[in-house]
KEPA-409475 format. One record per residue: residue number from 1; residue in three letters; chain; x, y, z of N, C-alpha, C in turn. Coordinates in pm, 1 decimal, always signed. Layout:
n=NUM res=ALA chain=A n.east=X n.north=Y n.up=Z ca.east=X ca.north=Y ca.up=Z c.east=X c.north=Y c.up=Z
...
//
This chain:
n=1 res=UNK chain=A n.east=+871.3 n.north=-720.1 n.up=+907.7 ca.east=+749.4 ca.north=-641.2 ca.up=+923.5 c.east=+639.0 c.north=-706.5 c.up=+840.4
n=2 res=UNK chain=A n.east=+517.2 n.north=-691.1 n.up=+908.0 ca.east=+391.6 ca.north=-788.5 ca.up=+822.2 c.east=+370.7 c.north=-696.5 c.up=+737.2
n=3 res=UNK chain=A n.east=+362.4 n.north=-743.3 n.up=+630.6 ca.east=+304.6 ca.north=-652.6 ca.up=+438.6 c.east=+139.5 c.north=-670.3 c.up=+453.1
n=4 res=UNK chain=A n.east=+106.2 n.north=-577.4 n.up=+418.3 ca.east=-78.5 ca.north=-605.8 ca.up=+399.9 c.east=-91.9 c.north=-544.6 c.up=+266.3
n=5 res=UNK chain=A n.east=-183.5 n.north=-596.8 n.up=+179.3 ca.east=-210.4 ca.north=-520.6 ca.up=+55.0 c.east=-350.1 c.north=-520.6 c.up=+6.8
n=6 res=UNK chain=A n.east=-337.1 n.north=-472.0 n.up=-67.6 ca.east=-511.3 ca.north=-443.5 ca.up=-141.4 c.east=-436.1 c.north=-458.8 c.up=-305.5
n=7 res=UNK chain=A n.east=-524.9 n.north=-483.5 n.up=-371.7 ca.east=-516.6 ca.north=-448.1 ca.up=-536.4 c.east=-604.7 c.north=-504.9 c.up=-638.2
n=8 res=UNK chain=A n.east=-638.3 n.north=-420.1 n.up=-725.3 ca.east=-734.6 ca.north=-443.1 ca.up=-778.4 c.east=-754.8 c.north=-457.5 c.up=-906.8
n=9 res=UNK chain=A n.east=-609.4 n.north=-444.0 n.up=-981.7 ca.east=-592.4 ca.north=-456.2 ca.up=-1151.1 c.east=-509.6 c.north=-558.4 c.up=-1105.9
n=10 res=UNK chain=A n.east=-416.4 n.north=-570.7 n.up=-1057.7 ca.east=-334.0 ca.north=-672.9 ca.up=-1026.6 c.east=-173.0 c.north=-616.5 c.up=-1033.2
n=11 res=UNK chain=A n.east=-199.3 n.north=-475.8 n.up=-1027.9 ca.east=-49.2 ca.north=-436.3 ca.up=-1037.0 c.east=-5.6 c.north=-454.7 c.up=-895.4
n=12 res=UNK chain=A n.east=-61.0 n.north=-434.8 n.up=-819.9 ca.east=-14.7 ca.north=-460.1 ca.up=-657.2 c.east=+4.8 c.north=-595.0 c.up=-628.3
n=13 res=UNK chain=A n.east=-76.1 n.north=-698.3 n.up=-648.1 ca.east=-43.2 ca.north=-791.4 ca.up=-619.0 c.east=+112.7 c.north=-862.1 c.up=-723.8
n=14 res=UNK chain=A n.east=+94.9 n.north=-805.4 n.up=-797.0 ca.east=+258.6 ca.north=-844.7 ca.up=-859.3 c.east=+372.0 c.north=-839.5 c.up=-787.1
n=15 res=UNK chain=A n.east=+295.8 n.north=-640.5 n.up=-810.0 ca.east=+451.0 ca.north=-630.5 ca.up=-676.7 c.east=+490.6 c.north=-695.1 c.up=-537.4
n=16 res=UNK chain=A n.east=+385.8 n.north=-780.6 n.up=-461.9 ca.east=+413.4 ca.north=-849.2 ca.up=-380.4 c.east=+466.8 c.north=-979.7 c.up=-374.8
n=17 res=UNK chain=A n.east=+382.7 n.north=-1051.1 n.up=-508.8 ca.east=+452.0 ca.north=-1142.7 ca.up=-538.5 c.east=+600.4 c.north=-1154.6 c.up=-567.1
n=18 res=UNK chain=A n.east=+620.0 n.north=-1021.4 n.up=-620.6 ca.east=+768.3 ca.north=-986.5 ca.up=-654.1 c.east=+876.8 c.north=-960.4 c.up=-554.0
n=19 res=UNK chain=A n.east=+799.1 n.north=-946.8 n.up=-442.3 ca.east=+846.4 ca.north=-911.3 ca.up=-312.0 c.east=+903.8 c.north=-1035.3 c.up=-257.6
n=20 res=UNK chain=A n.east=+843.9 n.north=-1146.0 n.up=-295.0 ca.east=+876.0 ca.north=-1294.7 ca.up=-215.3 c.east=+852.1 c.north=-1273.9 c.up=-58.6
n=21 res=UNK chain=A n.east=+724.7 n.north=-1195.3 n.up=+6.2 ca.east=+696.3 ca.north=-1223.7 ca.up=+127.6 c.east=+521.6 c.north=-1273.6 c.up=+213.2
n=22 res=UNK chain=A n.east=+533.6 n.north=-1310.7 n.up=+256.1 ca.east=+441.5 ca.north=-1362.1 ca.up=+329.7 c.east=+331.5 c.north=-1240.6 c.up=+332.2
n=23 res=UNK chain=A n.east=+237.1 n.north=-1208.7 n.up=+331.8 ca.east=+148.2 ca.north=-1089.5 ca.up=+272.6 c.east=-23.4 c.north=-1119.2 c.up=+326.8
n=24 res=UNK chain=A n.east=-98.2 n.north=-1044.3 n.up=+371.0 ca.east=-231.8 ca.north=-1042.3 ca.up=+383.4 c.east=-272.8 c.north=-959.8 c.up=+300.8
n=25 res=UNK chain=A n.east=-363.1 n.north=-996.8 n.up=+235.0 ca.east=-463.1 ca.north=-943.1 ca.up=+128.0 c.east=-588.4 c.north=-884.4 c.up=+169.4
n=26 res=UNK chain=A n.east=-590.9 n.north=-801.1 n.up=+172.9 ca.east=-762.2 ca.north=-661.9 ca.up=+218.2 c.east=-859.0 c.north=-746.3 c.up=+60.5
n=27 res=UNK chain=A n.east=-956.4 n.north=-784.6 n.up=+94.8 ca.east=-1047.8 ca.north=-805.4 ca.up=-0.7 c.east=-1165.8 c.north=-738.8 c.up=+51.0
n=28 res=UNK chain=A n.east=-1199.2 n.north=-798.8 n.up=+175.6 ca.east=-1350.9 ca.north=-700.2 ca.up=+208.7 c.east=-1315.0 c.north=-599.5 c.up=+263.0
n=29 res=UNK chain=A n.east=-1184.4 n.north=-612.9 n.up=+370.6 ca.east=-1187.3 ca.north=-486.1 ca.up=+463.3 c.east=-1225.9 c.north=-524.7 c.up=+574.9
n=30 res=UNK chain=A n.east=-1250.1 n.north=-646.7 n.up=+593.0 ca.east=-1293.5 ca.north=-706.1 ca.up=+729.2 c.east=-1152.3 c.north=-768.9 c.up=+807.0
n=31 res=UNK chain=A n.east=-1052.6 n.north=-800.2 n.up=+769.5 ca.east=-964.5 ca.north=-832.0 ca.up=+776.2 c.east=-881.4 c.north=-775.0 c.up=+885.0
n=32 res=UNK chain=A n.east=-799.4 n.north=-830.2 n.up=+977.2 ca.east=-736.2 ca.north=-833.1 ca.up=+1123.3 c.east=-637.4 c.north=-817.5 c.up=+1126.3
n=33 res=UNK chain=A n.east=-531.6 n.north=-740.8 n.up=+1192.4 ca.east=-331.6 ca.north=-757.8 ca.up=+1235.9 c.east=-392.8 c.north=-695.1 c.up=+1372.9
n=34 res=UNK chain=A n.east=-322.9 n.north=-788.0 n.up=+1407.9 ca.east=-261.2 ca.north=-749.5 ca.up=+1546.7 c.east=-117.5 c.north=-733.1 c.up=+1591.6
n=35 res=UNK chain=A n.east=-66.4 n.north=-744.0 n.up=+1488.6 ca.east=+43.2 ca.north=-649.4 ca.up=+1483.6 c.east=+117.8 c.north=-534.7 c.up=+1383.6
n=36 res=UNK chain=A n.east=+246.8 n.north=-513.5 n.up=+1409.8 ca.east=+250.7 ca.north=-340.6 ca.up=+1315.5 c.east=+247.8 c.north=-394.6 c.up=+1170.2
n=37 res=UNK chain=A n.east=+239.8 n.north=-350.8 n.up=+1108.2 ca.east=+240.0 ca.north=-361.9 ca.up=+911.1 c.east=+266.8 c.north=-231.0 c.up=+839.6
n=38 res=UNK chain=A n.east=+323.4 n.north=-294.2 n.up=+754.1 ca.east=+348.6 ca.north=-202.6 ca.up=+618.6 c.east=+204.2 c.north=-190.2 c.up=+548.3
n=39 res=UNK chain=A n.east=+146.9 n.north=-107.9 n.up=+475.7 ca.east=+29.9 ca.north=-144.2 ca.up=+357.6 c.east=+57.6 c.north=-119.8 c.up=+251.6
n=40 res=UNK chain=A n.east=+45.7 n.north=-173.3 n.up=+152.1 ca.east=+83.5 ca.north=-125.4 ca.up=-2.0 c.east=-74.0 c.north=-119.6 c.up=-75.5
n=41 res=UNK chain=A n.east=-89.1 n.north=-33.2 n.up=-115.6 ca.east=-224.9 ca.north=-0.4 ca.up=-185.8 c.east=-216.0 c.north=+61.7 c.up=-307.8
n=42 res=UNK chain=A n.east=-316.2 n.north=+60.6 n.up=-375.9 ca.east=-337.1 ca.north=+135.0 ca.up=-540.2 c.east=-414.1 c.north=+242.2 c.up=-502.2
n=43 res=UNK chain=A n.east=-415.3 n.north=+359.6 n.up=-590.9 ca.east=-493.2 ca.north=+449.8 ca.up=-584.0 c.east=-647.8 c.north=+417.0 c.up=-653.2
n=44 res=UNK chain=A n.east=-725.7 n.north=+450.6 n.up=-595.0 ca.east=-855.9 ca.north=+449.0 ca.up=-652.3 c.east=-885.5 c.north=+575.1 c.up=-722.0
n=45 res=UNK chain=A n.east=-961.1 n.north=+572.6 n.up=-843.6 ca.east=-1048.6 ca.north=+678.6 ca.up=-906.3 c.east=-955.6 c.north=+813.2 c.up=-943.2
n=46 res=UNK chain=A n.east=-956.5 n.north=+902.6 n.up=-890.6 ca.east=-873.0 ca.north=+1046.4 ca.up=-864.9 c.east=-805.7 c.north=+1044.5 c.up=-789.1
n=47 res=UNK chain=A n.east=-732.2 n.north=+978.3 n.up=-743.0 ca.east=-647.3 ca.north=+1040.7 ca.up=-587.3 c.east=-725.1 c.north=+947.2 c.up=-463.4
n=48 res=UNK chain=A n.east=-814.5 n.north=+862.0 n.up=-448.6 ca.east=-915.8 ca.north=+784.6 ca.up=-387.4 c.east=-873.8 c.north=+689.8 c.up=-293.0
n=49 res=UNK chain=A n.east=-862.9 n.north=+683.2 n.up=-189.0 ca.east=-798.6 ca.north=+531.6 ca.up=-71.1 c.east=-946.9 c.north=+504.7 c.up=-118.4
n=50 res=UNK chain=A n.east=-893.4 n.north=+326.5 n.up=-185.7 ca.east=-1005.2 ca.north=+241.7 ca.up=-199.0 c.east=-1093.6 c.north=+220.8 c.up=-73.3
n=51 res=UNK chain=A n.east=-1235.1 n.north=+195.3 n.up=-84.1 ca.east=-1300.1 ca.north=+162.0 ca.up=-20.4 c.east=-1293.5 c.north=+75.9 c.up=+118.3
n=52 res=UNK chain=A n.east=-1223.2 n.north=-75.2 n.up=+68.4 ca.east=-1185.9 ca.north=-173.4 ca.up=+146.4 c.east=-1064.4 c.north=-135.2 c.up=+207.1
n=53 res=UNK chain=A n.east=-986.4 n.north=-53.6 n.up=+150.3 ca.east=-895.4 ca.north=+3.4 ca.up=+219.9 c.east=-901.5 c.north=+106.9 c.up=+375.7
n=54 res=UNK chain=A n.east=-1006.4 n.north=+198.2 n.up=+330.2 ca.east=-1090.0 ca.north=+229.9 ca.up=+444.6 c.east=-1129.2 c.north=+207.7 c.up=+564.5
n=55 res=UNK chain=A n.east=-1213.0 n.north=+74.0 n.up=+499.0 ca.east=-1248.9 ca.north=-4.1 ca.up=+583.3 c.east=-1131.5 c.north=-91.1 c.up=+667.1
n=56 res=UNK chain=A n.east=-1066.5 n.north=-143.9 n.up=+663.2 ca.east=-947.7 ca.north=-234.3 ca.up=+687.0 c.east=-887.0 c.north=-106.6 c.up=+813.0
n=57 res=UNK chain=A n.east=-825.1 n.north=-28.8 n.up=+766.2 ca.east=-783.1 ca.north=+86.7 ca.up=+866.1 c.east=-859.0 c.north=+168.5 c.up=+955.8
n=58 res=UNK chain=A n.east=-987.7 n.north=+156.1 n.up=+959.5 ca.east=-1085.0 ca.north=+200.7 ca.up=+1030.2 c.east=-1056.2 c.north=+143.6 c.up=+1142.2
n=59 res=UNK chain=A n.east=-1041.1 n.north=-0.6 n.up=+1153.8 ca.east=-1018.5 ca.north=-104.1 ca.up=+1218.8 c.east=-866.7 c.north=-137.6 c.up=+1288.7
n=60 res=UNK chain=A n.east=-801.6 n.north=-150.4 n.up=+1193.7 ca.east=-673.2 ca.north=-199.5 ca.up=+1218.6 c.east=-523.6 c.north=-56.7 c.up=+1219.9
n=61 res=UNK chain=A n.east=-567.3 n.north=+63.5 n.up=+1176.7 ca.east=-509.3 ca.north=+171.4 ca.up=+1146.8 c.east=-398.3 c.north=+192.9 c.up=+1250.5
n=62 res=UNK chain=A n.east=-423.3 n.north=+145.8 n.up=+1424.9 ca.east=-355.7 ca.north=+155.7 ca.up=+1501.2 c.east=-176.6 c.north=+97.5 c.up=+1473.0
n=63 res=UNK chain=A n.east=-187.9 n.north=+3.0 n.up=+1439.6 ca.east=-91.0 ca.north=-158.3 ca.up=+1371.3 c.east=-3.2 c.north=-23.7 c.up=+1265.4
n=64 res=UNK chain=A n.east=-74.6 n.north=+60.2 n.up=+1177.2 ca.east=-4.1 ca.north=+89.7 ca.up=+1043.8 c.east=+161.9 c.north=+167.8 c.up=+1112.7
n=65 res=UNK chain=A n.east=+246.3 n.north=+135.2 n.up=+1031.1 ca.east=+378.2 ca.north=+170.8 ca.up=+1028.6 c.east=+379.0 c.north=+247.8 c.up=+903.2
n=66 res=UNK chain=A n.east=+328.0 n.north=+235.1 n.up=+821.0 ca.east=+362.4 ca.north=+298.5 ca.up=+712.4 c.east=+355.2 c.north=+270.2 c.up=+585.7
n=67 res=UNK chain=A n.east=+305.1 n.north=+335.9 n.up=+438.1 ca.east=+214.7 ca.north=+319.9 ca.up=+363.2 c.east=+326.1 c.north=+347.8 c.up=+219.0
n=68 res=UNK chain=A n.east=+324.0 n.north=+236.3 n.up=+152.8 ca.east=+352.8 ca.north=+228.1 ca.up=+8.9 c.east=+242.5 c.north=+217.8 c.up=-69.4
n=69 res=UNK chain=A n.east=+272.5 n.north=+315.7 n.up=-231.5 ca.east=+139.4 ca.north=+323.9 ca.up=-305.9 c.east=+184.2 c.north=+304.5 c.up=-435.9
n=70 res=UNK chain=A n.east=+78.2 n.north=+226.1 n.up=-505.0 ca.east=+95.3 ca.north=+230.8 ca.up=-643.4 c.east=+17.0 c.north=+313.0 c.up=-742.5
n=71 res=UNK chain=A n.east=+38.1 n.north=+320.5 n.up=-846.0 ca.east=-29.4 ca.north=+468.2 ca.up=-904.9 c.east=+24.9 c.north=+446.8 c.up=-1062.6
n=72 res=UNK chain=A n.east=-64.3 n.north=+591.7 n.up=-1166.9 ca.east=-64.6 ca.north=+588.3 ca.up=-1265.0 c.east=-51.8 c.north=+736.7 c.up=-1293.1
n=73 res=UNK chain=A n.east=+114.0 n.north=+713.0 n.up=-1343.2 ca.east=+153.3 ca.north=+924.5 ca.up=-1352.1 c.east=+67.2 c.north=+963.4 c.up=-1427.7
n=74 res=UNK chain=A n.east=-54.9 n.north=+919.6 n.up=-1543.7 ca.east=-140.5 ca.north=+935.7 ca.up=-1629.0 c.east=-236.3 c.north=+1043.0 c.up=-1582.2
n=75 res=UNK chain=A n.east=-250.7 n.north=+991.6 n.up=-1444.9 ca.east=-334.8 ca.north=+1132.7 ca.up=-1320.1 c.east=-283.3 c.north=+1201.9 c.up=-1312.4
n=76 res=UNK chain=A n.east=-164.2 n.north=+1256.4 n.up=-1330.0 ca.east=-139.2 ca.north=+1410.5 ca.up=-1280.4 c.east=-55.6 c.north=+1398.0 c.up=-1159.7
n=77 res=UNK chain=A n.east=-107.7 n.north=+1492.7 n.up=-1044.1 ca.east=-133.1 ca.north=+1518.9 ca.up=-955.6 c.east=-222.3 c.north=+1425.6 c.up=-843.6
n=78 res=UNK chain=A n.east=-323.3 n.north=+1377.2 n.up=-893.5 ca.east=-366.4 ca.north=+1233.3 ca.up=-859.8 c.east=-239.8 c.north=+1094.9 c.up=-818.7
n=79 res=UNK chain=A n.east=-194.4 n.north=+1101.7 n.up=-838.5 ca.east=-66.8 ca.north=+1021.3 ca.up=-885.9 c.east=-49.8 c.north=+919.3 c.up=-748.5
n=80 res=UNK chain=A n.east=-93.7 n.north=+836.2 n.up=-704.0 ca.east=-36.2 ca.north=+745.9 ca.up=-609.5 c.east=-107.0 c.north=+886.9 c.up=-448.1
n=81 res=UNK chain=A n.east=-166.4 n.north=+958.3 n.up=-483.4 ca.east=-225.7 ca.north=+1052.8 ca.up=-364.0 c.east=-324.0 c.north=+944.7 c.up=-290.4
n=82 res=UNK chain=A n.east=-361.4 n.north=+844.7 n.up=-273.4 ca.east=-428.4 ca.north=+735.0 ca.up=-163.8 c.east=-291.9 c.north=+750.9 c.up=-42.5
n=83 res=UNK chain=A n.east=-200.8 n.north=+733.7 n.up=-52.6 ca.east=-81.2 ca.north=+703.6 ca.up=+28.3 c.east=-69.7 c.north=+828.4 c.up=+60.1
n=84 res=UNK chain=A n.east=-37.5 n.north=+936.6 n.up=+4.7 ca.east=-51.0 ca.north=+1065.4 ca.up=+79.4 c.east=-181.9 c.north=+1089.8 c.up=+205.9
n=85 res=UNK chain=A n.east=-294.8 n.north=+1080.2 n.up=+161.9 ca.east=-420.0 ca.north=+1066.2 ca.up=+216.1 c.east=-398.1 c.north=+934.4 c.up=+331.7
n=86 res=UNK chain=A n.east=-347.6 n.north=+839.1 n.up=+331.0 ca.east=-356.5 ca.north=+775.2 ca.up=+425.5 c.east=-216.7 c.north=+794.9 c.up=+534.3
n=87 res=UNK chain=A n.east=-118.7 n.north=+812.4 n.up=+490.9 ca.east=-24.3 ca.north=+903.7 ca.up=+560.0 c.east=-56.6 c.north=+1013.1 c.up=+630.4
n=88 res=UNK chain=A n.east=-110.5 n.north=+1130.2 n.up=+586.3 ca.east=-164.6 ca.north=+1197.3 ca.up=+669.8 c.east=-279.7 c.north=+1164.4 c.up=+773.0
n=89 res=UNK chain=A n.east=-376.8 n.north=+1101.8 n.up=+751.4 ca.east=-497.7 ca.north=+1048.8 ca.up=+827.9 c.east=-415.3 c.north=+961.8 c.up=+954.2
n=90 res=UNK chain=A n.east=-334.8 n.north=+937.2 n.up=+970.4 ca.east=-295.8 ca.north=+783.8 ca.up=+1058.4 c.east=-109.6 c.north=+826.0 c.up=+1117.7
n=91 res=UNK chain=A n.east=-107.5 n.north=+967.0 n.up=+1002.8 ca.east=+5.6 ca.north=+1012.5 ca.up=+1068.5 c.east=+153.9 c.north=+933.0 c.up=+1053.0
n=92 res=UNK chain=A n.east=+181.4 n.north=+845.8 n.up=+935.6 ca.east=+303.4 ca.north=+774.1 ca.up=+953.8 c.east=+339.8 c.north=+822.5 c.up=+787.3
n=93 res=UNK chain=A n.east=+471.5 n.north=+740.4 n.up=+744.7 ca.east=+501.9 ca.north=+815.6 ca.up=+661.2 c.east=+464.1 c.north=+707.1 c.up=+488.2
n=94 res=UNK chain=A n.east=+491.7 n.north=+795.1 n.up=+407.4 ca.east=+438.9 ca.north=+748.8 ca.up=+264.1 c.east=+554.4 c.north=+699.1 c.up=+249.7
n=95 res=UNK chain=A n.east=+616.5 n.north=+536.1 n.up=+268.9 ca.east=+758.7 ca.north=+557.7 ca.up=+190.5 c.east=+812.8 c.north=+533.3 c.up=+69.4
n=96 res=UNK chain=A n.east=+697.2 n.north=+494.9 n.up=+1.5 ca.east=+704.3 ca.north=+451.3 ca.up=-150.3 c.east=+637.1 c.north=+529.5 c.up=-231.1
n=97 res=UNK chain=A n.east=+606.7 n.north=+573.6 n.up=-396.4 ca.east=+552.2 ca.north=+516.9 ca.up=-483.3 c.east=+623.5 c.north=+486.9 c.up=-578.1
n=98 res=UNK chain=A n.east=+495.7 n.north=+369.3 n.up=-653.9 ca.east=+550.6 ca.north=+319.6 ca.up=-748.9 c.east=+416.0 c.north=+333.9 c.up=-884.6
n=99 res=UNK chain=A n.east=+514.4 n.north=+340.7 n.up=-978.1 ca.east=+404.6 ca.north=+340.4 ca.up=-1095.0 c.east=+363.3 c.north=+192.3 c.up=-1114.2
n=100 res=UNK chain=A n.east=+208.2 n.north=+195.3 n.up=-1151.2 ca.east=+200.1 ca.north=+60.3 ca.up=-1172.6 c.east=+234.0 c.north=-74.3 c.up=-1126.3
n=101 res=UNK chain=A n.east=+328.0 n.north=-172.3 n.up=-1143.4 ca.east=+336.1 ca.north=-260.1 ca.up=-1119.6 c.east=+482.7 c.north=-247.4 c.up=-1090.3
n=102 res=UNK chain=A n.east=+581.1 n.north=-108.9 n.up=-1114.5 ca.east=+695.8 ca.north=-110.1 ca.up=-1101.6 c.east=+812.3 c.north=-168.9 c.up=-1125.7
n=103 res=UNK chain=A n.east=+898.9 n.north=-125.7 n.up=-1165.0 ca.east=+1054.9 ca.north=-200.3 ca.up=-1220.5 c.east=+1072.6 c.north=-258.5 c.up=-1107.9
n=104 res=UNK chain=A n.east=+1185.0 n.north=-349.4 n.up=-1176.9 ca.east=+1328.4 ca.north=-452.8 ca.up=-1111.2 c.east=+1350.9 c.north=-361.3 c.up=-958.0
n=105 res=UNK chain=A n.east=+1388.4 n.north=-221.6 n.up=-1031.7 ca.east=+1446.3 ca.north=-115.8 ca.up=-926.5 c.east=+1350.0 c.north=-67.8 c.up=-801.1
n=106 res=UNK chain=A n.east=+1235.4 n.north=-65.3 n.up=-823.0 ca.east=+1129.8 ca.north=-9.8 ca.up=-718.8 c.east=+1104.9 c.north=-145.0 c.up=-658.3
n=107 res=UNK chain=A n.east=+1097.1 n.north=-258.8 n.up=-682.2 ca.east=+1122.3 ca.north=-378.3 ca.up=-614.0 c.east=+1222.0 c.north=-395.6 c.up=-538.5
n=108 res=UNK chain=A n.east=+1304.9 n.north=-368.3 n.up=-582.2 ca.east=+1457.5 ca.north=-373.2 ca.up=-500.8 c.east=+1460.9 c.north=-254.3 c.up=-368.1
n=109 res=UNK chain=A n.east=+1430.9 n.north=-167.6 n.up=-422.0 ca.east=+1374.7 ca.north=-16.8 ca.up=-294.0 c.east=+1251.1 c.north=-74.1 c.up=-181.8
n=110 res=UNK chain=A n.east=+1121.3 n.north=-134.1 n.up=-229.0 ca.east=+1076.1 ca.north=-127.4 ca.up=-157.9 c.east=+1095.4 c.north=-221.9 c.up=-90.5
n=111 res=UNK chain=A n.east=+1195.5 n.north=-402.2 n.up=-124.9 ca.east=+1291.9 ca.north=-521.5 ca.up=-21.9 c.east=+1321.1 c.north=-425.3 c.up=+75.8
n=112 res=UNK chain=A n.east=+1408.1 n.north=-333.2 n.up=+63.6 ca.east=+1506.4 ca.north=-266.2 ca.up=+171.9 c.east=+1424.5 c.north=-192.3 c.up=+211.2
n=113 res=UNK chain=A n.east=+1288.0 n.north=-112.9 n.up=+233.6 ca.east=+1216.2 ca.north=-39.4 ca.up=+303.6 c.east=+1160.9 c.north=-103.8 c.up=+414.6
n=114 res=UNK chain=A n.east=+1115.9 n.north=-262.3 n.up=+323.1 ca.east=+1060.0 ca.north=-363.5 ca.up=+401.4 c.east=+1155.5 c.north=-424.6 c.up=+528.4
n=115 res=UNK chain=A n.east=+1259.2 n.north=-411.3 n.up=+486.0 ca.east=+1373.5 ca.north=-509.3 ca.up=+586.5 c.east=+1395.6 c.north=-358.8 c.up=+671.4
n=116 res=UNK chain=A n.east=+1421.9 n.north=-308.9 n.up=+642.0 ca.east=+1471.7 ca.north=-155.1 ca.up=+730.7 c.east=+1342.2 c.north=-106.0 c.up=+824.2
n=117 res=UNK chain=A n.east=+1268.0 n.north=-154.8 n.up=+853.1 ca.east=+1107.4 ca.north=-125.8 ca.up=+903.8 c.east=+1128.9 c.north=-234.0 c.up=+1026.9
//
């Protein structure tokens, strides 16, 4: 399954790197699949689907299979809620979060989410 990501501290892009897969990166949001994808995104602000994130699925939202999020339990309730919010909007399911940049173990969960997709 194609991985698409966004990130913007760099905890997301770790986790992809950590992923060892082939990956498209959302920078403007202008960005194309024409086929299905996973997205892994950070939460913005309060609970916030980043901007470029937005944008990117405005567009390409049809393609989404389904949405992994990274997050900071520091919010509350806020907590990785971009992936909730984009799960509901597009209708597929949230199958991750992860704090931050995530353990050994949430790496290992989200390999097998990725291969099982």
């Amino acid at each position: 399954m194609k991985v698409v990501f966004a990130s913007r501290t760099g905890n997301v892009q770790s986790i992809v790197d950590r992923l060892s897969v082939d990956a498209l990166e959302i920078s403007s949001g202008d960005e194309a699949v024409s086929e299905p994808f996973l997205l892994i995104t950070y939460t913005d602000g309060y609970g916030d689907v980043p901007m470029e994130v937005e944008s990117f699925l405005n567009s390409n939202g049809d393609h989404l299979k389904g949405v992994i999020v990274s997050g900071d339990q520091g919010y509350g309730e806020a907590f990785c809620k971009a992936g909730d919010v984009i799960a509901e909007q597009y209708n597929v399911p949230c199958l991750y979060k992860v704090e931050n940049d995530g353990t050994d173990e949430d790496i290992e969960e989200i390999k097998k989410i990725i291969n099982n997709q």
